[in-house]
C-alpha atoms as an extended CHARMM CRD file, in Angstrom:
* protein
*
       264  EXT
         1         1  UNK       CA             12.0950000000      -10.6080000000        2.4270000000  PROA      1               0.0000000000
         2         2  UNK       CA             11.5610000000       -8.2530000000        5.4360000000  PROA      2               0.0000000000
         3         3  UNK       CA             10.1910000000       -9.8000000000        8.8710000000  PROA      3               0.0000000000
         4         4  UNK       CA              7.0060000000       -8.0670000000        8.4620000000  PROA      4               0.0000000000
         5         5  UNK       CA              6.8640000000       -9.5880000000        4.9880000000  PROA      5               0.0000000000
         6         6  UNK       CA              7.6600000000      -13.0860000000        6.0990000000  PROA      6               0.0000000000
         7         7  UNK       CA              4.5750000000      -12.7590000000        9.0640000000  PROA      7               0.0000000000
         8         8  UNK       CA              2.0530000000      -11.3290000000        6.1450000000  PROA      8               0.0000000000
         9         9  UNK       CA              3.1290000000      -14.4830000000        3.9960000000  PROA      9               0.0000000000
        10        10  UNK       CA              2.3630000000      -16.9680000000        6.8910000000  PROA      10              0.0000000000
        11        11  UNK       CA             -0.7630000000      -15.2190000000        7.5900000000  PROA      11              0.0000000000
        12        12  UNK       CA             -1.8200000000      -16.0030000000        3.7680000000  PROA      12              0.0000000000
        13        13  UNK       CA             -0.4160000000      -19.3410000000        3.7740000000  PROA      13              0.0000000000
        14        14  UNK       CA             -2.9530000000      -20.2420000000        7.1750000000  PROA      14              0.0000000000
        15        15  UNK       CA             -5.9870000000      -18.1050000000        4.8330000000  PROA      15              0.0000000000
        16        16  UNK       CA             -5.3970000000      -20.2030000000        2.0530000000  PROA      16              0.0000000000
        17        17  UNK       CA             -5.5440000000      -23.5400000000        3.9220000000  PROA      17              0.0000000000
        18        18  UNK       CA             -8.5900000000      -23.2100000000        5.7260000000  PROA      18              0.0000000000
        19        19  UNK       CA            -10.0290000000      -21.9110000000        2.3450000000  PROA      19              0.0000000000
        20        20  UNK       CA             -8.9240000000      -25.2000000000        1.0800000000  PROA      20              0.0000000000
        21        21  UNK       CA            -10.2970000000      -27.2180000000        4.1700000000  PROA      21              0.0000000000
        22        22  UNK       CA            -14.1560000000      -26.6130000000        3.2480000000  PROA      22              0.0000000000
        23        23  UNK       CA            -16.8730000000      -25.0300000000        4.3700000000  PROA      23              0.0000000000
        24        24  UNK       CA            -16.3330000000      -24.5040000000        8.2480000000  PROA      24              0.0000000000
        25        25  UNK       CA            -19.1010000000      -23.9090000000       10.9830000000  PROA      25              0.0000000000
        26        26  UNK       CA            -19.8020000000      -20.2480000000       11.7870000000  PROA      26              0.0000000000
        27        27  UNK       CA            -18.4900000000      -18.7740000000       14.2580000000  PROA      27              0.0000000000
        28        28  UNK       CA            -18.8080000000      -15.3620000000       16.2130000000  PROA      28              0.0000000000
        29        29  UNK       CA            -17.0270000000      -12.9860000000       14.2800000000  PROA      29              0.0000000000
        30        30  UNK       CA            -13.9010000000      -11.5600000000       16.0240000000  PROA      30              0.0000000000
        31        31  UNK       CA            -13.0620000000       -8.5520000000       15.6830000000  PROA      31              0.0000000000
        32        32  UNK       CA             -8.7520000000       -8.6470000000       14.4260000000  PROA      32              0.0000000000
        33        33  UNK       CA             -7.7520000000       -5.3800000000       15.1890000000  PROA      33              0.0000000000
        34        34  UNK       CA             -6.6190000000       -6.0710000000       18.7350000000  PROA      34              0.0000000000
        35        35  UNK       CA             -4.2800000000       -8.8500000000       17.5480000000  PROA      35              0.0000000000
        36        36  UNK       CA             -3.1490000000       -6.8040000000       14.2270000000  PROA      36              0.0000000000
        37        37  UNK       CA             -1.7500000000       -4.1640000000       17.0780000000  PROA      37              0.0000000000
        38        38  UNK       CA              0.3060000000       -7.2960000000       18.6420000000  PROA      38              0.0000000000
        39        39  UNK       CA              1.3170000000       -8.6080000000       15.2800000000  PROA      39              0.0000000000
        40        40  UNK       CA              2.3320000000       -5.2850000000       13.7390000000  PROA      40              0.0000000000
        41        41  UNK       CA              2.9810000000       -2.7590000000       16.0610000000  PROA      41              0.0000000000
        42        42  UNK       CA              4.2260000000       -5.1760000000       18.6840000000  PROA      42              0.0000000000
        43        43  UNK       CA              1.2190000000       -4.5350000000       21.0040000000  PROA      43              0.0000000000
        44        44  UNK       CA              1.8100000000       -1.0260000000       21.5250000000  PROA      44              0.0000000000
        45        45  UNK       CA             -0.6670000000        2.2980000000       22.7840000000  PROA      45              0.0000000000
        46        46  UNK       CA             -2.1240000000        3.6310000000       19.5140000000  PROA      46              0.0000000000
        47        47  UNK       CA             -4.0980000000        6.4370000000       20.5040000000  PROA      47              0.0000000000
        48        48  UNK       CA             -7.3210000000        7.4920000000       18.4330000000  PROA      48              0.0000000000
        49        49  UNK       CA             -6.7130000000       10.6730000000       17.1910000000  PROA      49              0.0000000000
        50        50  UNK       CA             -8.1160000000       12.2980000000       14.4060000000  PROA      50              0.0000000000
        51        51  UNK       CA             -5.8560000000       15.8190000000       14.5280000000  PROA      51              0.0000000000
        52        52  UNK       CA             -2.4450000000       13.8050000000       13.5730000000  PROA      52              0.0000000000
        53        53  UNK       CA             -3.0520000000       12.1510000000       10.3810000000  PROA      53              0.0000000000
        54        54  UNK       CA             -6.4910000000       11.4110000000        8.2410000000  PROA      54              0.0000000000
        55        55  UNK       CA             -7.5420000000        8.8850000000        5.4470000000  PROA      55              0.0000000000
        56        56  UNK       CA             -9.8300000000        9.2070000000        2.8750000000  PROA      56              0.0000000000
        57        57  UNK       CA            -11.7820000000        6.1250000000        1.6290000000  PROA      57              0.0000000000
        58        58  UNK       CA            -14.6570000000        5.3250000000       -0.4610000000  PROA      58              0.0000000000
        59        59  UNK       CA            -17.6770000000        3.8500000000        1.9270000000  PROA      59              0.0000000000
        60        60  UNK       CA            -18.5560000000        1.6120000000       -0.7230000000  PROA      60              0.0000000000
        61        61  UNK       CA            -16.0980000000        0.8770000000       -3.1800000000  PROA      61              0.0000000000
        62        62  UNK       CA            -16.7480000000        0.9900000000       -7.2380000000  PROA      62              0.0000000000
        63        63  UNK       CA            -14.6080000000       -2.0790000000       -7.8400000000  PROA      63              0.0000000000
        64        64  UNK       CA            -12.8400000000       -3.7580000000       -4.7070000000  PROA      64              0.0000000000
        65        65  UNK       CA             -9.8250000000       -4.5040000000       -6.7620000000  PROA      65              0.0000000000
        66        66  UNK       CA             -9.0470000000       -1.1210000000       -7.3200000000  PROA      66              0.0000000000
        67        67  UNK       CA            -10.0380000000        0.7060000000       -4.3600000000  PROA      67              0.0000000000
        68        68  UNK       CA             -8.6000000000        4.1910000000       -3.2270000000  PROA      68              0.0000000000
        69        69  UNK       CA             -7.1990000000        5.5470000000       -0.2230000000  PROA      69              0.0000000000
        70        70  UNK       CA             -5.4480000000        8.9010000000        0.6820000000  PROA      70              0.0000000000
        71        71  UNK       CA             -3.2320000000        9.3380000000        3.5900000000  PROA      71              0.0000000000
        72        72  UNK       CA             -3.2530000000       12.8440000000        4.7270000000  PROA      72              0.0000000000
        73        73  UNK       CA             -0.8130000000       14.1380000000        7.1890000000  PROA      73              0.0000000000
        74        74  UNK       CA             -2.1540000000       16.3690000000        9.3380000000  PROA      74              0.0000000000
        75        75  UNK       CA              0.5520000000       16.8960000000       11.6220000000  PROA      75              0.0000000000
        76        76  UNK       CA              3.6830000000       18.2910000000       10.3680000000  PROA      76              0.0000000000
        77        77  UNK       CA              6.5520000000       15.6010000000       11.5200000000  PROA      77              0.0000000000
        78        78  UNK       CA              4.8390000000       11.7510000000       10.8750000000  PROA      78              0.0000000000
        79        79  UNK       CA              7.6660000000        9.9380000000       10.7120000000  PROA      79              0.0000000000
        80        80  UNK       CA              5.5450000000        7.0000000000        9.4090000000  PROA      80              0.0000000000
        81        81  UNK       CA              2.0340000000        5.4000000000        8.5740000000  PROA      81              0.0000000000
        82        82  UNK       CA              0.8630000000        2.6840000000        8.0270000000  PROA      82              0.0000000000
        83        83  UNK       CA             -2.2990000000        0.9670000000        6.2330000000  PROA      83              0.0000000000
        84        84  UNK       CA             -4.3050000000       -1.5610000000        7.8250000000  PROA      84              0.0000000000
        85        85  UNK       CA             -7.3950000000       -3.1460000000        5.8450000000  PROA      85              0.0000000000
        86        86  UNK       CA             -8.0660000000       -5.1570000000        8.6700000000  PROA      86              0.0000000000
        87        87  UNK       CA            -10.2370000000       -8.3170000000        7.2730000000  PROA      87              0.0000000000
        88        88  UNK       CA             -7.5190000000       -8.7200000000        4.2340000000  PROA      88              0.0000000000
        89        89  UNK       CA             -5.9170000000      -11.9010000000        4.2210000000  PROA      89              0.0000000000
        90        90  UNK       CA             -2.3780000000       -9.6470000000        4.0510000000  PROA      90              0.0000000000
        91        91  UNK       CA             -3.7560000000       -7.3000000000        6.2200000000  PROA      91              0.0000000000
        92        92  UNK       CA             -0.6580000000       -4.5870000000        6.3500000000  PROA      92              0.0000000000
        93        93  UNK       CA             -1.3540000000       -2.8450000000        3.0880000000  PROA      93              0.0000000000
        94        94  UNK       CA              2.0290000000       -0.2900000000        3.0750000000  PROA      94              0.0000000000
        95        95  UNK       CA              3.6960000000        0.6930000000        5.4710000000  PROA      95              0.0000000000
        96        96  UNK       CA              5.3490000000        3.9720000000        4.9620000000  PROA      96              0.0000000000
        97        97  UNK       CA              8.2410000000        5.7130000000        5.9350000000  PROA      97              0.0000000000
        98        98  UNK       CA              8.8390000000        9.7690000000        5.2050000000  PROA      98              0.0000000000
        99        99  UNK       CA             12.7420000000       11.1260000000        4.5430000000  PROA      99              0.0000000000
       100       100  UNK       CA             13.4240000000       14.0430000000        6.9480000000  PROA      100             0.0000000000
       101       101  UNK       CA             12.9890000000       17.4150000000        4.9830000000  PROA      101             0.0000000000
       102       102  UNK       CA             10.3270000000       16.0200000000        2.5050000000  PROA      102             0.0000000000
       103       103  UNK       CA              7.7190000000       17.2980000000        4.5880000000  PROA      103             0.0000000000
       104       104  UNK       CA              5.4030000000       14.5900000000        2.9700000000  PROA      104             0.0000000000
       105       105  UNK       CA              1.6640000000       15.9510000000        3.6210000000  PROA      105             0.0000000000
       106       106  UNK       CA             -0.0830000000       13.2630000000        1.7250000000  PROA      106             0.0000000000
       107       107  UNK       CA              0.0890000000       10.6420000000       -0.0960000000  PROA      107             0.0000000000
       108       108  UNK       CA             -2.6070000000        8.4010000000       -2.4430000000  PROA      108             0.0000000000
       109       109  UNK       CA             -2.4840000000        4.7060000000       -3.6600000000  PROA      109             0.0000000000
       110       110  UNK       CA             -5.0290000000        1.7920000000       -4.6370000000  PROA      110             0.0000000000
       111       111  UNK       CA             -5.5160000000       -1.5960000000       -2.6270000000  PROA      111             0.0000000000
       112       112  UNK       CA             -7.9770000000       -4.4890000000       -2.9570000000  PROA      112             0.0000000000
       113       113  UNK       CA            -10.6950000000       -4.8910000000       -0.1340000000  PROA      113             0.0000000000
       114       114  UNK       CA            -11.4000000000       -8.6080000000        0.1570000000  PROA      114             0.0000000000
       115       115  UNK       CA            -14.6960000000       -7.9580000000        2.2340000000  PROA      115             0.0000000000
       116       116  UNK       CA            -16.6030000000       -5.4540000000        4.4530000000  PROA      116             0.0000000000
       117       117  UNK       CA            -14.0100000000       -4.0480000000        6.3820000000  PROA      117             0.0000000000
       118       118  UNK       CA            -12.5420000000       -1.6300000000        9.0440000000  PROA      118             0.0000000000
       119       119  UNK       CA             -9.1080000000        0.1880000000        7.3240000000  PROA      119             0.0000000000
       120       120  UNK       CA             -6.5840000000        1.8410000000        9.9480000000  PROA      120             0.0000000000
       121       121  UNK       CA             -4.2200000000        4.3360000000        9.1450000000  PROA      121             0.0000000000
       122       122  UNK       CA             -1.6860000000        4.4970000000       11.8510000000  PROA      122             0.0000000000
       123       123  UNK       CA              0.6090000000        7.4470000000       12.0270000000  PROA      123             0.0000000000
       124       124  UNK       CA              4.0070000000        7.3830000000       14.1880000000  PROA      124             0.0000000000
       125       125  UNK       CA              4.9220000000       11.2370000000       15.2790000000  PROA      125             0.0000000000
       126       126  UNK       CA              8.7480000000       12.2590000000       16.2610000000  PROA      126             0.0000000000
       127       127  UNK       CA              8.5660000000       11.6650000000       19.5180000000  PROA      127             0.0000000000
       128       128  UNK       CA              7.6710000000        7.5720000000       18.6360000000  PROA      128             0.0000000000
       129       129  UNK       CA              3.6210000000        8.2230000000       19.8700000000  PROA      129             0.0000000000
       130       130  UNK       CA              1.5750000000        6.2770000000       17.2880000000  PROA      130             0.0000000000
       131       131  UNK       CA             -1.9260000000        7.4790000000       16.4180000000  PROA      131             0.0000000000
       132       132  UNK       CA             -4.7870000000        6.3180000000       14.1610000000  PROA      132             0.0000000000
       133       133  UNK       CA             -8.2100000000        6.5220000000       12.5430000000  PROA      133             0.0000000000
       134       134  UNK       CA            -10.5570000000        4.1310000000       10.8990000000  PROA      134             0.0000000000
       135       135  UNK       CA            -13.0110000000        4.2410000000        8.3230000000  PROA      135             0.0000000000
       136       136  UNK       CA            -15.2360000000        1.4580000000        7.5220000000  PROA      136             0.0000000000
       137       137  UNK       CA            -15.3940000000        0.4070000000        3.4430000000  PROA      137             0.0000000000
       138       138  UNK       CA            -17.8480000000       -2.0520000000        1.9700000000  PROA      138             0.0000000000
       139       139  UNK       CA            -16.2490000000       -3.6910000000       -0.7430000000  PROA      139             0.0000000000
       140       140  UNK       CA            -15.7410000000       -8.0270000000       -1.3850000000  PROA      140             0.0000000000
       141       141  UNK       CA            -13.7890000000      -10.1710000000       -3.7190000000  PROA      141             0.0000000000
       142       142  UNK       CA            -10.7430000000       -7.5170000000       -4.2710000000  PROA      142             0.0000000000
       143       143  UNK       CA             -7.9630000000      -10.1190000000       -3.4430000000  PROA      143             0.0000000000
       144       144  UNK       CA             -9.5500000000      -13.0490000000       -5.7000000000  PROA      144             0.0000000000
       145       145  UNK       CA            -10.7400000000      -10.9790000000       -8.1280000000  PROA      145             0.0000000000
       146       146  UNK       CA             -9.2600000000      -11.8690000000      -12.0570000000  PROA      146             0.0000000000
       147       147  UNK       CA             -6.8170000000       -9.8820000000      -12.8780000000  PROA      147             0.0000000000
       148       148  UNK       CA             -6.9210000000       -7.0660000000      -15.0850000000  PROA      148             0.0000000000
       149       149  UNK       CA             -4.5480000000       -7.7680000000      -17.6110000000  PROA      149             0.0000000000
       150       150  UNK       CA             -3.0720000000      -11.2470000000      -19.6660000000  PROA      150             0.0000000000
       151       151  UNK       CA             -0.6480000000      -12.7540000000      -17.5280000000  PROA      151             0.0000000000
       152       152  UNK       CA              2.0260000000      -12.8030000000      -20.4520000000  PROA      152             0.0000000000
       153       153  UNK       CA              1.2440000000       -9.0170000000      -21.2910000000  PROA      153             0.0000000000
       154       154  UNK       CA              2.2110000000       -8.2080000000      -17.4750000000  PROA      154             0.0000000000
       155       155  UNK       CA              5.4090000000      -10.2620000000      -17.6890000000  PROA      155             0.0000000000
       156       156  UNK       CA              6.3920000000       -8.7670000000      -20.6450000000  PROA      156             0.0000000000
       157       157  UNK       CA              6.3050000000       -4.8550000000      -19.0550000000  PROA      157             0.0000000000
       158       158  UNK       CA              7.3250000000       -6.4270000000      -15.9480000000  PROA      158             0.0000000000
       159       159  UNK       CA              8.6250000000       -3.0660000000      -14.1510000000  PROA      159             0.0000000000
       160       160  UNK       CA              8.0310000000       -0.3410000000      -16.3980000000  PROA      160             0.0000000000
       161       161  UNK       CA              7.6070000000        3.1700000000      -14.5000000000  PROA      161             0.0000000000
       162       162  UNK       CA              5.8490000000        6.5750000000      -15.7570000000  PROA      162             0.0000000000
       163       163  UNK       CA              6.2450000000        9.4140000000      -13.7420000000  PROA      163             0.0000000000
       164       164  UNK       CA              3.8740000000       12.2300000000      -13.7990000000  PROA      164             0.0000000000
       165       165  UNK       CA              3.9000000000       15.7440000000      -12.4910000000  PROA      165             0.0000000000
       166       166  UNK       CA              1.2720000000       18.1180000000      -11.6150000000  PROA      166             0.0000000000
       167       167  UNK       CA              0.2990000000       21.6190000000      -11.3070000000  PROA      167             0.0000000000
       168       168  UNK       CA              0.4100000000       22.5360000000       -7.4280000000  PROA      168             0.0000000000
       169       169  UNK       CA             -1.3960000000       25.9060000000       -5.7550000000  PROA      169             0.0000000000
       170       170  UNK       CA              1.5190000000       26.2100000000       -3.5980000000  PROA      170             0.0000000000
       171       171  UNK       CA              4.6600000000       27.1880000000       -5.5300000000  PROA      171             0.0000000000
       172       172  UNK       CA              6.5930000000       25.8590000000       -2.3360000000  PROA      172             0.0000000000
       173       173  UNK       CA              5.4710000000       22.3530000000       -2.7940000000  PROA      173             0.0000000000
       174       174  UNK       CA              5.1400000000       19.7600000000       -5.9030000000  PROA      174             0.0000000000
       175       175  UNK       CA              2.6340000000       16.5060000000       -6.7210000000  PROA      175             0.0000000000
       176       176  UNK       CA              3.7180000000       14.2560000000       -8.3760000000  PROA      176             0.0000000000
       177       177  UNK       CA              2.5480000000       10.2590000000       -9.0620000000  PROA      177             0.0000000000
       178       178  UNK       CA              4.7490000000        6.9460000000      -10.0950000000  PROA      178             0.0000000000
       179       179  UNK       CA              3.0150000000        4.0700000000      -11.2660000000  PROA      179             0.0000000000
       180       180  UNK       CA              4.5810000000        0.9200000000      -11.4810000000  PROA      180             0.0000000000
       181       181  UNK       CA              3.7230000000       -1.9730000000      -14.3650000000  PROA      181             0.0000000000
       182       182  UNK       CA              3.1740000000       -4.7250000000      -11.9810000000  PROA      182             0.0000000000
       183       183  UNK       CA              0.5890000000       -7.7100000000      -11.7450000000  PROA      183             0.0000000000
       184       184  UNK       CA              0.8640000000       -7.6320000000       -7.8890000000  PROA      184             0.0000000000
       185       185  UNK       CA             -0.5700000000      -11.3490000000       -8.1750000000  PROA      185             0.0000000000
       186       186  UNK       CA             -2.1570000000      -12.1370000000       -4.6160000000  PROA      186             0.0000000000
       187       187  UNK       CA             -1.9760000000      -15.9130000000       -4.9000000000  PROA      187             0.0000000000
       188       188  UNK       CA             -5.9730000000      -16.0180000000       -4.3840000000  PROA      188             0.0000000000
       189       189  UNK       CA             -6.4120000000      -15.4150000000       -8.1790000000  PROA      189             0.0000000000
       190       190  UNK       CA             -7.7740000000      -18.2550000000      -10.3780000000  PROA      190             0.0000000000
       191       191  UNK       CA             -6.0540000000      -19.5440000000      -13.2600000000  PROA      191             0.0000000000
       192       192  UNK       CA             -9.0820000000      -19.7100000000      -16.0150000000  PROA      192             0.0000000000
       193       193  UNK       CA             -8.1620000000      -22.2750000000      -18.4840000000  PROA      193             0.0000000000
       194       194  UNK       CA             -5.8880000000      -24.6140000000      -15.5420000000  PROA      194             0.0000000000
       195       195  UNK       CA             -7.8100000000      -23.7450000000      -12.7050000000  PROA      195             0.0000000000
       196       196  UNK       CA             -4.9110000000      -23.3470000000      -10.5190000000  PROA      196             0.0000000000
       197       197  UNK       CA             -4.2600000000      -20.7500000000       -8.0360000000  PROA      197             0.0000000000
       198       198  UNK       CA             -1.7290000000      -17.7240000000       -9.7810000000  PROA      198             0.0000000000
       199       199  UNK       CA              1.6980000000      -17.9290000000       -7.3240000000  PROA      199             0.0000000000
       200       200  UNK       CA              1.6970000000      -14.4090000000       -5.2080000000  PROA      200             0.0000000000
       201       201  UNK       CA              3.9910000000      -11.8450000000       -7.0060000000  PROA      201             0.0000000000
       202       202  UNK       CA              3.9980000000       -8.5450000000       -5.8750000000  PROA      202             0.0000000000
       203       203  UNK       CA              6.1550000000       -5.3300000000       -5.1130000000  PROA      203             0.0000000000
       204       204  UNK       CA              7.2530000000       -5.2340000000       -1.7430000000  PROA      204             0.0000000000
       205       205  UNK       CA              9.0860000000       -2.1690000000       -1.1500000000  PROA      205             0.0000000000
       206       206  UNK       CA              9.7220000000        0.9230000000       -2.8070000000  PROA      206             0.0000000000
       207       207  UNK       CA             11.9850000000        3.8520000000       -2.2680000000  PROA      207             0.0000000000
       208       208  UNK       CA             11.4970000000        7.4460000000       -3.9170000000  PROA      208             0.0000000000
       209       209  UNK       CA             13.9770000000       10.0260000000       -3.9870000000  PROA      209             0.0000000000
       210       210  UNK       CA             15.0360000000       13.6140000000       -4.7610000000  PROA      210             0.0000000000
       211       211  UNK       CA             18.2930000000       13.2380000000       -5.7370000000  PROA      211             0.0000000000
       212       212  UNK       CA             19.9080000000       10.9290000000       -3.0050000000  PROA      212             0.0000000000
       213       213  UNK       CA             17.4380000000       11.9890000000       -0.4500000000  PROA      213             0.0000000000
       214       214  UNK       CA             14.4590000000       10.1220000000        0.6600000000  PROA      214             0.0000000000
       215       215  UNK       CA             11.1950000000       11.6160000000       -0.1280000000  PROA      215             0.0000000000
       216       216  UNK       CA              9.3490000000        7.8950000000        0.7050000000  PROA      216             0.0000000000
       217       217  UNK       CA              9.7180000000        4.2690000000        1.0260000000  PROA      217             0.0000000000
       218       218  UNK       CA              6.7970000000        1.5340000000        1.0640000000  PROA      218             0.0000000000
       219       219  UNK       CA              6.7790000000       -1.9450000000        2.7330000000  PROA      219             0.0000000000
       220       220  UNK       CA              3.8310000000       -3.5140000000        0.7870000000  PROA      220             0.0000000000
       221       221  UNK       CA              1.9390000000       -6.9090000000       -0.0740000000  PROA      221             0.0000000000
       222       222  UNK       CA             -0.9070000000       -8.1320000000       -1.6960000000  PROA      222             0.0000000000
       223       223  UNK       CA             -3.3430000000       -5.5120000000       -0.6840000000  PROA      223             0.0000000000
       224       224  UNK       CA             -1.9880000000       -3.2730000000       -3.5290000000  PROA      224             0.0000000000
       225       225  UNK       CA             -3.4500000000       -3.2480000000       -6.5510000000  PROA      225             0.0000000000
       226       226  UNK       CA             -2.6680000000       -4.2870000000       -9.9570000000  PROA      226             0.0000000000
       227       227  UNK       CA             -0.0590000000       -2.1590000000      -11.3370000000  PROA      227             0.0000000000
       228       228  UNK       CA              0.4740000000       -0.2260000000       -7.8530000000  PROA      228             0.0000000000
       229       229  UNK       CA              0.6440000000        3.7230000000       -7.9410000000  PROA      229             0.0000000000
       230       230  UNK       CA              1.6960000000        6.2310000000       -5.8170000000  PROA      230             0.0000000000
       231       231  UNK       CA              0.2640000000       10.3300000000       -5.8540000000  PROA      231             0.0000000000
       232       232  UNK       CA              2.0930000000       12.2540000000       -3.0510000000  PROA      232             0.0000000000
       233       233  UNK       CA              2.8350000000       15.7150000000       -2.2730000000  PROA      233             0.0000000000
       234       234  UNK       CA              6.3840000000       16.7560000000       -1.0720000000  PROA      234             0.0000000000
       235       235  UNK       CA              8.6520000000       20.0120000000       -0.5270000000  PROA      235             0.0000000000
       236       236  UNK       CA             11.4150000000       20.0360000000       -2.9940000000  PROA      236             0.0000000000
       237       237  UNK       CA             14.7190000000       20.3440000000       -2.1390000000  PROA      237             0.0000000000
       238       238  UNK       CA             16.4210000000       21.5160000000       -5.2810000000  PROA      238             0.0000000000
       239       239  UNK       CA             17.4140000000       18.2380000000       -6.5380000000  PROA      239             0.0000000000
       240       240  UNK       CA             17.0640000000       18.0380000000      -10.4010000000  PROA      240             0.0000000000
       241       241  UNK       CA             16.1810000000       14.3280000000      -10.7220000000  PROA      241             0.0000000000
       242       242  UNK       CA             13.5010000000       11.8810000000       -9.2240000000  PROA      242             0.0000000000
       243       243  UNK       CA             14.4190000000        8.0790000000       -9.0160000000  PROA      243             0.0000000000
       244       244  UNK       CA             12.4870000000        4.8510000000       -7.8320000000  PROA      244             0.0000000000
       245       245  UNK       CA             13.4910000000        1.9800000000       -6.5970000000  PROA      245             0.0000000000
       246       246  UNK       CA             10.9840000000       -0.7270000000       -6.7520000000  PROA      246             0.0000000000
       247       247  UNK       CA             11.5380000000       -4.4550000000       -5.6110000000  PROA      247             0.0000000000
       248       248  UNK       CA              9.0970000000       -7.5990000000       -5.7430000000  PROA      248             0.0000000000
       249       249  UNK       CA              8.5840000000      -10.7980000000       -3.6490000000  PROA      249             0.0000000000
       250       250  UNK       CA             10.5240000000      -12.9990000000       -6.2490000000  PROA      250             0.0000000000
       251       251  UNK       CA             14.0820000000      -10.5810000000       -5.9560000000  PROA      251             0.0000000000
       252       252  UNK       CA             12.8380000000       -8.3720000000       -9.1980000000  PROA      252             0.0000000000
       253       253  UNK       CA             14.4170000000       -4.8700000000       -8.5640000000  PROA      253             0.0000000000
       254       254  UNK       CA             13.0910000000       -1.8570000000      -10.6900000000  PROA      254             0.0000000000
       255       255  UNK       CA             14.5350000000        1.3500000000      -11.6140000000  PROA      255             0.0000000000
       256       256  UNK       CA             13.2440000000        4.4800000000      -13.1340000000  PROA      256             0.0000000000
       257       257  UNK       CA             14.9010000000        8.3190000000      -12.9040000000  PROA      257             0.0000000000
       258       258  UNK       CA             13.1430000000       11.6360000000      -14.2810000000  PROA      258             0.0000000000
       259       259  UNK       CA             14.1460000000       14.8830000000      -14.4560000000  PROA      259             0.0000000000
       260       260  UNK       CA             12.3680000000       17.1690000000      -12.5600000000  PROA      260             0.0000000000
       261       261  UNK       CA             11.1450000000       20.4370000000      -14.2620000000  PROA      261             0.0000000000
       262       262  UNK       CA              8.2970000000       23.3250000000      -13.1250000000  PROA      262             0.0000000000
       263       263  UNK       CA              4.6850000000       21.8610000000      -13.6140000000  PROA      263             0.0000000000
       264       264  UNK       CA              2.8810000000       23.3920000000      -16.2940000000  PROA      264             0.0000000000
């Protein structure tokens, strides 16, 4: 497990025992972003700027289990971005990181939204500058919410990958989406019939690839949804096969290759 991984797994160990401490007095809500900066990008400048990258998000979510966001990369040459949904008990979503030559210019996934929240995207140009913008989502109950499918139906397609392709306007670039059979348990799910909470199982990094080079890889956590999925749109680079690389919290690794052909 990854550094950032072992902080986001603290952080949900403290949420879950004051849960389990009762009812506490209120207190002044505090805003977190200031100390999500220290705690994830080490306290450094991130400058508000809404020409480098952008995120699209619902303002009030359908179902805050399954809630979309799309990273757009405004700026030719983000090296990385990540996705902060700030009042999550796990609040670093994914964190991802763009192969050199992909020219990655967006990229789409689901997360849960555990209450009314602020959601960063930060965005890390070439020369190491990080920038970001917000957008404000009202959505509750996304990381305790049941989950969608039997427990032994997710075990048993534990994995499983589809790839799909799609048409693109510009012959020079190619969409494409890999979805990944997952239960991406959060460990705040309830058990029905025990009443126990569900252990936390969930994919914690991906890599996708053209060939042997790196289109993307993902740092992730609870915040993704059930069965997490991945639309993005990339430059090919000639390469006649797309692979994954998926791995989970409890040392699962996934594979899954496709040949790549024109969309129709």
């Amino acid at each position: 497990m990854t550094s950032s991984a072992h902080r986001q797994a603290a952080a949900l160990a403290i949420w879950l025992a004051s849960c389990a401490g009762g009812a506490l007095a209120q207190a002044p809500k505090i805003d977190p972003w200031p100390g999500l900066v220290t705690d994830i990008f080490q306290g450094r400048s991130i400058a508000a700027h809404e020409g480098v990258v952008a995120l699209q998000a619902p303002v009030r979510a359908e179902d805050a289990a399954i809630v979309p966001m799309t990273i757009a990369l405004v700026e030719p040459g983000v090296r990385k971005a990540t996705l902060v949904i700030d009042e999550n008990p796990m609040p670093m979503a994914a964190a991802f990181t763009f192969g050199d030559g992909a020219a990655v210019a967006s990229i789409e996934t689901r997360v849960r939204v555990n209450s009314y929240t602020n959601v960063h995207v930060v965005a890390q140009t070439a020369d190491g500058a990080l920038h970001s913008v917000v957008k404000f989502v009202k959505a509750s109950g996304g990381c305790s919410a049941p989950a969608i499918k039997d427990q032994d139906e997710a075990a048993a397609n534990l994995g499983k990958m589809k790839f799909r392709r799609f048409a693109s306007a510009d012959p020079a670039r190619r969409e494409a989406q890999i979805m990944i059979r997952h239960p991406n348990n959060s460990g705040l799910q309830m058990d029905p019939i025990s009443r126990a909470y569900i252990p936390a199982h969930f994919i914690d990094r991906v890599e996708v690839r053209q060939g042997d080079a790196l289109i993307f890889s993902m740092e992730g956590g609870i915040s993704l949804s059930e069965d997490p999925a991945f639309r993005f749109s990339y430059k090919p680079n000639g390469a006649k096969t797309i692979r994954v690389e998926a791995h989970d919290n409890e040392g699962g690794v996934f594979t899954g290759e496709w040949p790549v052909d024109d969309a129709s």
